[in-house]
C-alpha positions in Angstrom: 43.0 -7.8 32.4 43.5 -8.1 36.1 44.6 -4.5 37.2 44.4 -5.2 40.5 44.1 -8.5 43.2 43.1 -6.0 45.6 42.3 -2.1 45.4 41.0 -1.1 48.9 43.9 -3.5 51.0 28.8 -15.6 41.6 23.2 -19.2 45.0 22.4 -17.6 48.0 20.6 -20.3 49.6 21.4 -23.9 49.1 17.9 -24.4 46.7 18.9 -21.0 44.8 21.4 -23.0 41.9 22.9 -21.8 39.4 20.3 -18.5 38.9 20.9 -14.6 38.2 16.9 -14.1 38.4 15.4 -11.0 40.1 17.6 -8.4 41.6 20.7 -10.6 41.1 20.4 -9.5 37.2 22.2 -6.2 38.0 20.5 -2.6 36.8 17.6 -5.0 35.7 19.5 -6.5 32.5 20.2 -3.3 31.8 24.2 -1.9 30.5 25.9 -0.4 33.5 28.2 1.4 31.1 29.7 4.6 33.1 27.2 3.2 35.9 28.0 2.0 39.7 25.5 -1.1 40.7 24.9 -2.4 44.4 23.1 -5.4 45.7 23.2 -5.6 49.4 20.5 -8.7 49.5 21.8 -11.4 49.2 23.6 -13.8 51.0 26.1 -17.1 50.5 25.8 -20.3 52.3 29.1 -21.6 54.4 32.0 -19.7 54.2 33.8 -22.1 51.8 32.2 -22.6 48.9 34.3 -20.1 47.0 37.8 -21.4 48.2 36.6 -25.4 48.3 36.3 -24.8 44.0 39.6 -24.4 43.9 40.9 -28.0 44.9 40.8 -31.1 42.4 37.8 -32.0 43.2 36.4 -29.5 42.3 33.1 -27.1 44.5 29.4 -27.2 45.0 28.0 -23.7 43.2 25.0 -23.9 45.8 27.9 -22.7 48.2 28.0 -19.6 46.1 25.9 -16.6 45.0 25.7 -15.7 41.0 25.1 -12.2 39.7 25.1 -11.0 36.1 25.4 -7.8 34.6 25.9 -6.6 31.3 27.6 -4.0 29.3 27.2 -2.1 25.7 30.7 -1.1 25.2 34.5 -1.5 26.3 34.5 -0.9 30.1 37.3 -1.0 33.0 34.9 -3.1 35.7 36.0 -2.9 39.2 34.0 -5.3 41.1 33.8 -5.2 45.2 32.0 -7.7 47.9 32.8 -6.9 51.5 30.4 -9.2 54.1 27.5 -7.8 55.7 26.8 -8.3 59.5 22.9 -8.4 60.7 21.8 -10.8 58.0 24.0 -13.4 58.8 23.0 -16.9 60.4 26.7 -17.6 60.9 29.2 -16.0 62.7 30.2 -12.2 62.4 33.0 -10.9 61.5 33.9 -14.4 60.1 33.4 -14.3 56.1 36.2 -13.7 53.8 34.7 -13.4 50.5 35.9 -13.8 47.2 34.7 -14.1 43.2 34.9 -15.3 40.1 34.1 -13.8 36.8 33.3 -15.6 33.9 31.5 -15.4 30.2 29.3 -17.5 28.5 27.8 -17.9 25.4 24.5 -19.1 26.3 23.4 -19.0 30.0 20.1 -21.8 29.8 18.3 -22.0 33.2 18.2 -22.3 36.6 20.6 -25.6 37.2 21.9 -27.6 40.1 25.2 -29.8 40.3 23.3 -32.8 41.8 20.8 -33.0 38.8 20.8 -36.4 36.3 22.5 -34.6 33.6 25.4 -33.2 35.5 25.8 -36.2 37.8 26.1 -38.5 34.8 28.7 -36.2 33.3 31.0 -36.8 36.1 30.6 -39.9 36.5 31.3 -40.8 32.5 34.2 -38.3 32.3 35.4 -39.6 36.1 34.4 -42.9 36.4 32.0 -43.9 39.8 35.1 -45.7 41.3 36.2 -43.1 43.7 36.3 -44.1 47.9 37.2 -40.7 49.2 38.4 -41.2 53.2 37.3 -43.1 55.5 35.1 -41.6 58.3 34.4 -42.7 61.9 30.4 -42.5 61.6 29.4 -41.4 65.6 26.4 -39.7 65.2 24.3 -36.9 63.3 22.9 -33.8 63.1 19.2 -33.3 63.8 17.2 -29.9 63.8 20.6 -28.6 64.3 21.6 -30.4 67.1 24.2 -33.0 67.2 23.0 -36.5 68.5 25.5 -38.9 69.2 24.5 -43.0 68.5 22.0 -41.8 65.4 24.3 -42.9 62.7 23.6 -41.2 59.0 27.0 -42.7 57.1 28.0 -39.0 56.2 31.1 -37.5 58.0 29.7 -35.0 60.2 31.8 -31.8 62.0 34.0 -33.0 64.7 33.8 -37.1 63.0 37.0 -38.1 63.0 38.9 -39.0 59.3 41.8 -40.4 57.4 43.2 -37.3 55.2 44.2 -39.2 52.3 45.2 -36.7 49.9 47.0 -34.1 52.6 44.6 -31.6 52.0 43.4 -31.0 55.2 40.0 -31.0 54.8 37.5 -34.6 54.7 36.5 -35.1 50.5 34.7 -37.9 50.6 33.2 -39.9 47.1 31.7 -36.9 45.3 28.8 -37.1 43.3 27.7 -40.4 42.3 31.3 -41.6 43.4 33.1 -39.4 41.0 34.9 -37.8 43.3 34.4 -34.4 42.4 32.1 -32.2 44.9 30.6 -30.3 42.1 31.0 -28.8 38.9 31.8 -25.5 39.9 35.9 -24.4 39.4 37.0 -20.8 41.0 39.9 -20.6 38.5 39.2 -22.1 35.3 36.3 -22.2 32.6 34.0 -25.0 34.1 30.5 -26.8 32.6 27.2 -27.6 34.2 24.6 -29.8 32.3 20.5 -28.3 32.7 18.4 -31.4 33.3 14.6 -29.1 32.9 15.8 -27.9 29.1 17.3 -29.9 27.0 20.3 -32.0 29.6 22.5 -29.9 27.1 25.8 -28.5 28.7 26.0 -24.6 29.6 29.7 -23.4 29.9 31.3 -21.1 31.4 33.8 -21.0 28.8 35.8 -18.1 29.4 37.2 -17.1 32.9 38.3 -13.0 33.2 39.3 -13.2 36.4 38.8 -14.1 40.4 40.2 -12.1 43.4 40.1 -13.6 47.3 40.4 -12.3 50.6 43.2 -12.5 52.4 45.9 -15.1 52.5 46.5 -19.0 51.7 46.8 -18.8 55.5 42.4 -18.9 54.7 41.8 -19.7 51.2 44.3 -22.8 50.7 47.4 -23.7 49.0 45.8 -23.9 45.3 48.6 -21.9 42.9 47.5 -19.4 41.3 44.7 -17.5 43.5 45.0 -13.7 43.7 44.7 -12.6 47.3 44.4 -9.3 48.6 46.7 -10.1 51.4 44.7 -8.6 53.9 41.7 -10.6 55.4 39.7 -8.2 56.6 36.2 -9.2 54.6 36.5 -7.0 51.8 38.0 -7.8 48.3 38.0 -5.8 45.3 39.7 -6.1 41.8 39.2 -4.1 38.5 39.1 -5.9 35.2 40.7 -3.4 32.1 39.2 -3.3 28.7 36.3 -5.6 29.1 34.1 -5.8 25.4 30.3 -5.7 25.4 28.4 -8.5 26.4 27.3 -10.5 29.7 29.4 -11.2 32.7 28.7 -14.1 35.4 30.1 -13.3 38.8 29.9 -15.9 41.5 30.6 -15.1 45.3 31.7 -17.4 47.8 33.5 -18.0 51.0 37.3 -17.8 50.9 38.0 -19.6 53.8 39.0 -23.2 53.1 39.3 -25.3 56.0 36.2 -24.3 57.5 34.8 -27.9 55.8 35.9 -29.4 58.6 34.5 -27.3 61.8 31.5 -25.2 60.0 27.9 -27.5 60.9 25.3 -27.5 58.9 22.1 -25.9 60.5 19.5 -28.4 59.7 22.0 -31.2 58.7 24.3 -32.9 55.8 21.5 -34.3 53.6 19.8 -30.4 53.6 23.0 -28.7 52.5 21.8 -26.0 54.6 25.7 -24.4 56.0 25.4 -21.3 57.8 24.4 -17.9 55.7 26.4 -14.8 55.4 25.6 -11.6 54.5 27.6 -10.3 51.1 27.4 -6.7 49.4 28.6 -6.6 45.8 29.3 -3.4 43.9 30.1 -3.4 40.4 31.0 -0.4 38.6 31.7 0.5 34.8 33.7 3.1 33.8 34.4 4.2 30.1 38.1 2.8 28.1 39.5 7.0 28.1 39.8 5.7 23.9 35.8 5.6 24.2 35.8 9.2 26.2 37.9 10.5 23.7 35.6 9.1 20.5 32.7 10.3 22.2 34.1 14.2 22.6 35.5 13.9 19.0 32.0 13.3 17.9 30.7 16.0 20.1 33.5 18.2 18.7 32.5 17.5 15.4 28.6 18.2 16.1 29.5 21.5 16.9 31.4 22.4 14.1 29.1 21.0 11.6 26.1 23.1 13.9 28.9 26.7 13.5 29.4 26.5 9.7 25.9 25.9 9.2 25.5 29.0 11.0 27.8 30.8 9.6 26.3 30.0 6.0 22.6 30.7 6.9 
């Protein structure tokens, strides 16, 4: 279905979850068939969430930004997020976005990848064995400033660490020691469990697609990942012959080893990274099969509409 990696070369704050509510439910819930759709609101926090979820251990989805929209009928989607500077708490010029697109059947509530149900499905299906790296524990962030001596037994930026799996950046336990970060995945269908409904899983059972900006020289060595080659903070991809129903795109940052150097404003234990600005356009444009049904049917009315005149 992937047309194209890259045409023109999906929370936005860490308490946001996994939620498409308000203006990030594109046209309003409404189809966008033959429509184009633009949310310029919103923003992602660190500029790695997107590219981290492709590892083995998996992502955090409050590193990334969800949208939904919907359509009645067979579409060709082209989806595009470029950064935006002005709303950004980060640096500018420095996000390289990229996406995902998935479907699922059932889309619950509002969710988090820390919550009882979701930790406790890591740790059954992982195990709570897992030591990560070792750290050098020197210090912490407070209010955004580092002080050395105040010890939190988190690896901050700039703690040293051992890099035991080569991968560059520090991984640490994972959620309740099961190694994995979250339960977000960039490239393949993933599941999150919603601890206020029913602690029932909600999967994202179907992956159409993902696109990334620029290189692995940014997003990692993870096979597979469709780069636009080109990191200049704008991605786009279309997606042929996609059927009726509701899409889940989730925007992130693309650029992987930023774990290691990007602080976290208010500190490790808020998850509160730096923001960036995103713009997502998304628009829908007709299989030429559906433009030709549609003028056969017109064709039609007007026949019917000329004999019945040519009766009367």
């Amino acid at each position: 279905m992937l047309l194209s990696a890259a045409l023109a070369a999906g929370l936005s704050t860490a308490s946001a979850h996994v939620s498409v509510g308000a203006d990030r439910t594109l046209n309003s819930d409404n189809p966008i068939d033959g429509q184009t759709v633009t949310n310029n609101l919103r923003t992602v926090s660190s500029s790695f969430g997107w590219a981290d979820a492709t590892d083995a251990n998996w992502g955090d989805s409050h590193r990334t930004t969800a949208f939904k929209f919907k359509i009645a009928s067979t579409q060709n989607v082209t989806i595009t997020v470029s950064r935006r500077n002005g709303t950004q708490t980060g640096a500018a010029d420095f996000l390289l976005p990229a996406f995902s697109l998935f479907q699922t059947p059932l889309f619950r509530a509002s969710t988090h990848d820390t919550g009882t149900a979701t930790t406790t499905y890591l740790t059954d299906t992982f195990g709570t064995g897992a030591t990560g790296e070792a750290f050098t524990d020197t210090g912490s962030y407070v209010a955004g400033v580092w002080t050395p001596g105040t010890l939190n037994s988190t690896r901050d930026v700039g703690e040293s660490f051992t890099d035991g799996n080569g991968n560059g950046v520090y991984d640490g336990p994972g959620i309740g020691g099961s190694g994995k970060e979250g339960a977000f995945q960039a490239l393949v269908p993933w599941t999150i469990y919603v601890d206020a409904v029913d602690g029932l899983p909600m999967y994202f059972n179907t992956i159409i697609g993902h696109a990334a900006d620029g290189t692995s020289a940014n997003y990692g060595s993870a096979s597979g990942i469709h780069g636009d080659g080109n990191a200049d903070g704008t991605v786009s991809a279309t997606f042929n012959n996609l059927g009726a129903g509701d899409y889940y795109l989730f925007v992130g940052g693309a650029n992987y080893a930023s774990q290691n150097t990007e602080a976290p404003v208010y500190g490790p234990s808020t998850n509160a990274y730096p923001t960036y600005g995103i713009g997502v356009t998304v628009g829908a444009v007709p299989e030429p099969s559906t433009y030709a049904l549609l003028a056969l049917g017109a064709g039609g009315l007007a026949l019917l509409s000329r004999l019945r005149n040519h009766k009367a």
